[in-house]
C-alpha positions as CSV (number, residue, x, y, z in Angstrom):
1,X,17.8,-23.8,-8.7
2,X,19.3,-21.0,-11.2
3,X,23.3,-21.6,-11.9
4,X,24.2,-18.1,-12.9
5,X,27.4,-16.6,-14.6
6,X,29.0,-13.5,-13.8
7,X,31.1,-11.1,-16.0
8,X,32.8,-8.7,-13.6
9,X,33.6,-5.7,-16.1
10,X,36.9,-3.2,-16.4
11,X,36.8,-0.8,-19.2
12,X,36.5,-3.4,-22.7
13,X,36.8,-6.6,-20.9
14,X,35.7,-9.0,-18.4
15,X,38.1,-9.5,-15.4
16,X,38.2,-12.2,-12.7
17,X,39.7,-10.9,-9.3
18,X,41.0,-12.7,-5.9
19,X,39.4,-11.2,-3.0
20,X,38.6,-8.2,-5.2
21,X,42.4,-7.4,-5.9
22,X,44.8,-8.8,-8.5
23,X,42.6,-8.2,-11.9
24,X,42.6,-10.5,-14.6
25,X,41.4,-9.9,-18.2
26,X,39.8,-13.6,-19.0
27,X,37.7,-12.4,-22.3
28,X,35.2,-9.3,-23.5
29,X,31.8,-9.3,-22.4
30,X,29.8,-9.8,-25.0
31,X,31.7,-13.2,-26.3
32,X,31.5,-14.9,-23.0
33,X,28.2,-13.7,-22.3
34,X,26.7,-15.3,-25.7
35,X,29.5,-18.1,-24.8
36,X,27.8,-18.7,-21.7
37,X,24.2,-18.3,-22.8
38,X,24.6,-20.9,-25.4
39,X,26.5,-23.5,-22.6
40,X,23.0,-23.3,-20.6
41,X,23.4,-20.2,-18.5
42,X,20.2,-19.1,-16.8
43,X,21.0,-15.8,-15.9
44,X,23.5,-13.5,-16.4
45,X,24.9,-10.8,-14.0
46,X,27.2,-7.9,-15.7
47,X,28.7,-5.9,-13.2
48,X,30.8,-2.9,-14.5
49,X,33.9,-3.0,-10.9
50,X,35.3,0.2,-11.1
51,X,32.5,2.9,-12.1
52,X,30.9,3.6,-8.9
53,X,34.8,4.1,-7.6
54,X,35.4,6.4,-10.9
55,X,32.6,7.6,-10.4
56,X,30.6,7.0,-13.7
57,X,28.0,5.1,-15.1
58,X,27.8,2.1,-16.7
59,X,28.8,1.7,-20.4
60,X,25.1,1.5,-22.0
61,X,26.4,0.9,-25.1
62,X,28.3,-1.9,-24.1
63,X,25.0,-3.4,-22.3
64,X,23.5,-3.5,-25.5
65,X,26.1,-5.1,-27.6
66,X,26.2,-7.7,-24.8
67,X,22.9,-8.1,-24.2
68,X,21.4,-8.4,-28.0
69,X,21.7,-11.9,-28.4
70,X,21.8,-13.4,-25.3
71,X,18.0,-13.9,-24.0
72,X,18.1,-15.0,-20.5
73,X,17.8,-12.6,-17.3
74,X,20.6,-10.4,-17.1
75,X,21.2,-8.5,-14.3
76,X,23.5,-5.4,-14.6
77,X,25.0,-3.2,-12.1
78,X,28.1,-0.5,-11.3
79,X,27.7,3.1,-10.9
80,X,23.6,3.0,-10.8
81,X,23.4,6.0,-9.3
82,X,19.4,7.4,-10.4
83,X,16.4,6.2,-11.6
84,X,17.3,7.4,-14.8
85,X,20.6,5.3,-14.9
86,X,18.1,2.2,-13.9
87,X,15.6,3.2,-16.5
88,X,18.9,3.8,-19.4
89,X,20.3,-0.1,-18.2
90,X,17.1,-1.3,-18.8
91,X,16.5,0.5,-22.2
92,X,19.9,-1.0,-23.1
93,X,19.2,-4.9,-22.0
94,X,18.8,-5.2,-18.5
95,X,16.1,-7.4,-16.8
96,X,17.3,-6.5,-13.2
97,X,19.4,-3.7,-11.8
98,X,22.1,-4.6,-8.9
99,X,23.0,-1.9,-6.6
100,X,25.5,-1.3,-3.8
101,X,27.4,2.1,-3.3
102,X,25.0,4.4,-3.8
103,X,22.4,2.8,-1.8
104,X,24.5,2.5,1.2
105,X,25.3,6.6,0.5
106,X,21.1,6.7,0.3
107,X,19.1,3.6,1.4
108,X,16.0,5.4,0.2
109,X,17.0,5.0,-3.3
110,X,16.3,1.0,-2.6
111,X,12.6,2.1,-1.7
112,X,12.5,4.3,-4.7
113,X,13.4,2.7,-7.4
114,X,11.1,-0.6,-6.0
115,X,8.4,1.5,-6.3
116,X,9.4,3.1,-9.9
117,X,10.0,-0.5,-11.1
118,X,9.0,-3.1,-9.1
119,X,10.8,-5.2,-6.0
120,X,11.6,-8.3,-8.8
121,X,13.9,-5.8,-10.7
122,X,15.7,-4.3,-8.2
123,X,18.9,-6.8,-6.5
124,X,20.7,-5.4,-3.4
125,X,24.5,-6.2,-4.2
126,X,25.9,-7.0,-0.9
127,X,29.9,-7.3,-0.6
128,X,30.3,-8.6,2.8
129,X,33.6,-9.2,4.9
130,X,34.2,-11.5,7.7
131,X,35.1,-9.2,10.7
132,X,34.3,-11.5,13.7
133,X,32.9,-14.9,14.4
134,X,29.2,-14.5,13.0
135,X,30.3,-11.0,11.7
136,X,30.5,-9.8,8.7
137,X,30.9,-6.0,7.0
138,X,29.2,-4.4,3.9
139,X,32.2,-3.0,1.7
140,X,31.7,-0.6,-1.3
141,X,33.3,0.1,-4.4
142,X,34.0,-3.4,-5.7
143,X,35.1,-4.4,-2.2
144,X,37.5,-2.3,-2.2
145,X,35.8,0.3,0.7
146,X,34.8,-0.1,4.1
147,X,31.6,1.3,5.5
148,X,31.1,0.5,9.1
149,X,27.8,-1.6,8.6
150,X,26.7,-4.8,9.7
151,X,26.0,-6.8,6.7
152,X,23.5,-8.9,8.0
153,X,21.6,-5.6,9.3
154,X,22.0,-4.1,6.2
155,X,20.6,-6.8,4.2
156,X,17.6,-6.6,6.7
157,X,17.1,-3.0,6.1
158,X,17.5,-3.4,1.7
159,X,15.0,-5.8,2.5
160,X,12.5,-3.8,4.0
161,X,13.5,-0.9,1.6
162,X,11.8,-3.3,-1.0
163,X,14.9,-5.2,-2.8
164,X,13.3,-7.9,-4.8
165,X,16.5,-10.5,-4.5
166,X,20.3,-10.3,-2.7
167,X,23.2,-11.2,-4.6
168,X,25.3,-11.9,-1.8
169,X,29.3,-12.2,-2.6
170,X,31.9,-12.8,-0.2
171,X,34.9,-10.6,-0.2
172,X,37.1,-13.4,1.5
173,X,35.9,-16.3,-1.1
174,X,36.1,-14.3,-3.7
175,X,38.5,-16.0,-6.5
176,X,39.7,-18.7,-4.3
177,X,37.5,-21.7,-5.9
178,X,37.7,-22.8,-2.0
179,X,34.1,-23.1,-1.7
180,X,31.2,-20.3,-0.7
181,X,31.2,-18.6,3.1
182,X,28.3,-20.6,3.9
183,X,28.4,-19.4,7.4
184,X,27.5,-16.3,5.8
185,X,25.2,-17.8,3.5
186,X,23.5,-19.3,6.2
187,X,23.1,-16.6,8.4
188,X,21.0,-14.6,5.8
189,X,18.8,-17.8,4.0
190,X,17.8,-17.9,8.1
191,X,15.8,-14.5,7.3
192,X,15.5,-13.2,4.1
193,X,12.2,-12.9,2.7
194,X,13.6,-12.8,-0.9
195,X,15.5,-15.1,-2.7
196,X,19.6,-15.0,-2.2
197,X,21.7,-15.8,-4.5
198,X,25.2,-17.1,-3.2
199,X,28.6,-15.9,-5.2
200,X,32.2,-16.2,-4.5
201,X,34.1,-19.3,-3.8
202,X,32.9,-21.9,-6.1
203,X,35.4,-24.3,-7.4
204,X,33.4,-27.1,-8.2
205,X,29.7,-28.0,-8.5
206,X,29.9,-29.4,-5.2
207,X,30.5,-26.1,-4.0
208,X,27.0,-25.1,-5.7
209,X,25.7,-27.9,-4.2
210,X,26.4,-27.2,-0.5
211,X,25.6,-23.8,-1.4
212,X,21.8,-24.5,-2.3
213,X,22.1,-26.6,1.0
214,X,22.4,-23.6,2.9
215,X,19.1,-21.9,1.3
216,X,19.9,-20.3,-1.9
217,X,17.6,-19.7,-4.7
218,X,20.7,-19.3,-7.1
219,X,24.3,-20.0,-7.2
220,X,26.8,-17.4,-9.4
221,X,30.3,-18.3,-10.3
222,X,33.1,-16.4,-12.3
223,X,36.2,-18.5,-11.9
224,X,34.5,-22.0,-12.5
225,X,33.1,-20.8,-15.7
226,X,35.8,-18.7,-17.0
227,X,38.4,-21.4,-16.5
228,X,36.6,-24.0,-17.3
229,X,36.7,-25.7,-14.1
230,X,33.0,-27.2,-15.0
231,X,30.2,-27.0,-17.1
232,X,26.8,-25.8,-17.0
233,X,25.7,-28.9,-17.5
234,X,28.5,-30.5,-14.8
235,X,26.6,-28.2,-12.5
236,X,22.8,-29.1,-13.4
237,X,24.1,-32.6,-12.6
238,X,25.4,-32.3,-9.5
239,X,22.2,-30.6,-8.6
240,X,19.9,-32.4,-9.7
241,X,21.7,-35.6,-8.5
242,X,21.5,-33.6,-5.3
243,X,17.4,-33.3,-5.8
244,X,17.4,-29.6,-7.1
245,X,15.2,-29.0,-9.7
246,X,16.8,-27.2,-12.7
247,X,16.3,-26.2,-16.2
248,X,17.6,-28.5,-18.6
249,X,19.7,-27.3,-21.3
């Protein structure tokens, strides 16, 4: 079981959000990211919030900086919107490349850039909303745009397009340290192919806990880290009390 920290990025620093709205600025990415690599992080996702809403690509310079001394996965995403944006994040750090708007705008792109790279670089970054019991909708933009699309159906279809791995974040947990939508979570463990990795919610390591209960491969928090709600190693205990195998730090 991977326990995985996120940095969601604005401009120089890292922000935490509550249901996508109400930024906070709770450090700069590349001190927590080395913070958080040397606490016994096993990956890392970097996910720039506003660029695919401004429209522009990710800081690559700022991958670098944040990626040079930190050497575990990291995953980084916002405003991917080629091959040669995936191929530049890569150059610059990157293990895996998230993407979200602009695959929604063109689905093919998922297919393309699996077969450029490889299925086990490429994450489908789903944002989903609750709509209805057992319903959920893929938003855009950092959460902050509807689309229309059934979450679960489009999870399917990133799926088939050849996404290697889901990072799956609720929009309605998101911030409240409440615990993860593991309805949700649930729902897509039931048929995914590749592994899911659950975000948005946690509060506690029993959140991870009931989290990999429900099928994940990983488990990504923002607030538990950033605040210091628990350790890395608080969480590797509860999960390995629970009988989930993780590396030790």
């Amino acid at each position: 079981m991977r326990v995985i920290a996120r940095l969601d990025i604005k401009g120089p620093n890292v922000v935490k959000t509550v249901r996508t709205e109400g930024l906070r600025v709770v450090g700069t990415p590349k001190d927590l990211s080395e913070r958080y690599y040397a606490e016994g992080a096993d990956e890392l996702v970097y996910m720039d919030i506003v660029a695919s809403l401004y429209q522009r690509n990710l800081d690559f310079e700022q991958l670098k900086s944040v990626s040079e001394n930190v050497f575990i996965p990291l995953t980084a995403g916002g405003g991917i919107r080629s091959l040669h944006d995936i191929g530049m994040a890569l150059r610059s750090g990157a293990d895996k490349i998230a993407i979200n708007t602009y695959a929604i705008k063109d689905p093919e792109f998922i297919r393309k850039a699996a077969e450029v790279y490889g299925p086990q670089c490429i994450v489908l970054s789903v944002e989903a909303k609750k709509t209805g019991e057992g319903k959920w909708e893929a938003l855009t933009d950092g959460g902050r745009e509807r689309t229309g699309i059934d979450a679960l159906e489009w999870i399917r279809r990133g799926i088939s397009l050849g996404a290697g791995e889901i990072l799956l974040t609720s929009i309605d947990a998101d911030g409240t340290r409440k615990g993860y939508d593991l309805d949700l979570i649930k729902e897509v463990t039931s048929f995914s192919s590749v592994p899911v990795i659950a975000h948005g919610g946690a509060g506690t390591p029993a959140d991870m806990v009931e989290a990999a209960r429900a099928g994940v491969e990983a488990v990504c928090a923002s607030s538990l880290f950033h605040y210091s709600l628990a350790s890395f190693n608080q969480v590797k205990g509860a999960l390995t009390e629970a009988k989930y195998p993780v590396r030790t730090i």
